[in-house]
N, C-alpha and C positions, 0 to 999 in steps of 0.2 A: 537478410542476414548473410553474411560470404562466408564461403566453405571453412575459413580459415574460423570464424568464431565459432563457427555450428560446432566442430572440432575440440574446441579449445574448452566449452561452456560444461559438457559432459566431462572432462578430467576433471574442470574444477569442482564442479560440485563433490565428485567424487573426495574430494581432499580436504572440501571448505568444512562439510558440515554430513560426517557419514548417515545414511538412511534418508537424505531427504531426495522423495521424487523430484521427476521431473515429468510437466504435462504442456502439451500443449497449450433454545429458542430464548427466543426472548431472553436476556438476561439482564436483570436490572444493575444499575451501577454500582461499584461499591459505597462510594459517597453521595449520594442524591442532592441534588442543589436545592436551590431555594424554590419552593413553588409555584410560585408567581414571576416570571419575568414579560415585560414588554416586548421584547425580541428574543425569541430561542437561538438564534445563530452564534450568541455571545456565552452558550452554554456545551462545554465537551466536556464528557468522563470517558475514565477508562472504563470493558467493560468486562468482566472476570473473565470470556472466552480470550481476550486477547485483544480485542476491537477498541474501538475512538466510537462514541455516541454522540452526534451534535443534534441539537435541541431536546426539547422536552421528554424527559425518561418515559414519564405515563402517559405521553400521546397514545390516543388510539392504533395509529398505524407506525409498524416501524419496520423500515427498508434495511435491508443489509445488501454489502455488494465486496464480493470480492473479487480483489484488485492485485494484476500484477505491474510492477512499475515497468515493466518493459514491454509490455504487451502496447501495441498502436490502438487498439480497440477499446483497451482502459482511459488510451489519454484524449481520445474523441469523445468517451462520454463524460469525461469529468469537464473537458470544455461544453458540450452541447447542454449538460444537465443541472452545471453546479449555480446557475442562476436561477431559474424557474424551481429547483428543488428547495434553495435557499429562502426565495419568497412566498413561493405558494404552501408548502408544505410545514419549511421550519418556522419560520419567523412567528408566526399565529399556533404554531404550537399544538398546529392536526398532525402532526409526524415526525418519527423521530430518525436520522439516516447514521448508519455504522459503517463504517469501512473495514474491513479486515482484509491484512496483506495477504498472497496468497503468492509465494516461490514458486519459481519456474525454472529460475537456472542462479547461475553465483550473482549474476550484477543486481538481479535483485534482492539479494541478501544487501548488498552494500548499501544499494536507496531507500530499503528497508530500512537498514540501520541510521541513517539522516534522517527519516521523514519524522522515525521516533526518537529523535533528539531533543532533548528539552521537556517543558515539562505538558500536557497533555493540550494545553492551549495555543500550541506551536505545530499541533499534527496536521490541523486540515490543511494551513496554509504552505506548510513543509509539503505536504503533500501535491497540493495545485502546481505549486516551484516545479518539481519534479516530475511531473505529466505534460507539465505546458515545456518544457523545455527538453523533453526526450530525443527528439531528432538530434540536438546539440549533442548532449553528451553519450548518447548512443552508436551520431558516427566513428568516435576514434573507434571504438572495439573491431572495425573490419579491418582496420589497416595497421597492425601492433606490428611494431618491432620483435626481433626474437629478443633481445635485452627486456622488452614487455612482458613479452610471457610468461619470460623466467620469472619476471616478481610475480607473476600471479601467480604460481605456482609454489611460491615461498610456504614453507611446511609452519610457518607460525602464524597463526590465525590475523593478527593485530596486524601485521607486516603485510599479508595478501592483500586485507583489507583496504588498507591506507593507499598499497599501490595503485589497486583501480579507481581509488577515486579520484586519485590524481590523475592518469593516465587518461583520465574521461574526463576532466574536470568539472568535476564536481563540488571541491572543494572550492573553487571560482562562484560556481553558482551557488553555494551553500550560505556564500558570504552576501550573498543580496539580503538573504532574511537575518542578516546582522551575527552569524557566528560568526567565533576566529579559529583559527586553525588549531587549539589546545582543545576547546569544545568539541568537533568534529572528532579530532585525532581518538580523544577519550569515549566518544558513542561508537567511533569504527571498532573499535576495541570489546566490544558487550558481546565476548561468544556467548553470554546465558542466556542474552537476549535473541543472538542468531538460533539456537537451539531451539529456543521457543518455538520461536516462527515458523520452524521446522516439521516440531510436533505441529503447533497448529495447521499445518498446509495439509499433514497427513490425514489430521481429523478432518480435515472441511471434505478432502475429497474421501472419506470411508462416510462422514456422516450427512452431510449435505450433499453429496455425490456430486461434487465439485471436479469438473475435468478441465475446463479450460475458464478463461475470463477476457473481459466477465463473466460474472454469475451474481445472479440475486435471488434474496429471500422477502417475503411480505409475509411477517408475523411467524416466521421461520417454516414457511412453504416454499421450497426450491420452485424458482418459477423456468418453466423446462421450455427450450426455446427462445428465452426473451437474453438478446446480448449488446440490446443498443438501446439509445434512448428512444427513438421512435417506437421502439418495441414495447419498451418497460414505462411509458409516459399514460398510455389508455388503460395499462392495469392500475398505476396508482389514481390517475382519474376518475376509475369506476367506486372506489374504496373512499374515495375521498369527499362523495357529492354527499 
């Protein structure tokens, strides 16, 4: 990251969304699906902490991981992990995996706000978009313009928002998974939801003692140490035979 954003990332937040840091259990869904399904992967709830649930609610094992979209270490494991956890775990319905955003600085307030655009069947893949593609819209933030900054520093939430997505283009990428610019513009727009995500970053890290990410839970046990899938692949292995 260059001098210039390291700089730039701490005023924002300071402006975007006041009291949210910045860092380096079990909860069933509100609406429970259907029982029985042939493949869990075709099943996401919301889940009252804040999180996306895919597969089976009452599987025995259930993985939490929090995730920030700008972190490099997040989007290695969603590439290393999101097949083998898809097949071996969800699809038969031995485990259930959560995602919950976790803030670090303003640009993930922003990808935050796209991933959860739509309605909760739209997250994991909003999500994948947005990790497999972070070197893209990651580079423009080293090299802004001063006309740049100033938007992002614009004192109306809706306004800041919109700017960096553009300025990153995100809005380009957003349109791969079939939004148009009215959809985006109105999810950039959800300060109740940026607030959220806020409060929730402060609880994960007072209650899950969440410092950096990832981070994971199995059966909401902070698993201490474990930050990559090589790491976290022999715990769920051992839980799973």
């Amino acid at each position: 990251m260059t001098k210039t954003l390291k700089l730039l990332i701490p005023a924002l937040l300071a402006t975007l969304i006041p009291g949210l840091i910045t860092t380096p259990a079990m909860a069933k869904p509100a609406t429970p699906p259907a029982p029985h399904a042939a493949n869990w992967n075709g099943t996401i709830t919301r889940t009252p902490n804040g999180g996306y649930l895919l597969g089976n609610p009452a599987a025995p094992l259930h993985l939490v991981a929090y995730i920030s979209y700008t972190c490099p270490h997040c989007a290695d494991f969603e590439a290393e992990a999101d097949a083998p956890v898809r097949i071996g775990m969800i699809a038969p319905g031995k485990g259930s995996y959560e995602i919950r955003p976790f803030l670090r600085n303003g640009l993930d307030v922003v990808a935050a706000l796209l991933a959860e655009c739509g309605p909760p069947s739209k997250f994991f893949a909003n999500t994948r978009l947005i990790l497999s593609t972070q070197r893209e819209w990651m580079a423009p933030a080293g090299s802004l313009t001063e006309a740049q900054k100033g938007r992002w520093e614009s004192p109306d939430f809706a306004t800041k928002m919109r700017a960096i997505a553009s300025d990153l283009g995100l809005y380009a990428i957003m349109e791969r998974r079939g939004y148009d610019r009215v959809e985006l513009d109105r999810c950039l727009a959800n300060k109740p939801l940026a607030d959220r995500l806020a409060k929730q970053t402060q609880e994960a890290s007072e209650k899950d003692f969440v410092q950096g990410t990832p981070a994971f839970l199995i059966d909401g046990v902070p698993l201490a140490g474990t930050y990559t899938w090589d790491s976290l692949k022999p715990q769920l292995d051992a839980r799973l035979r």
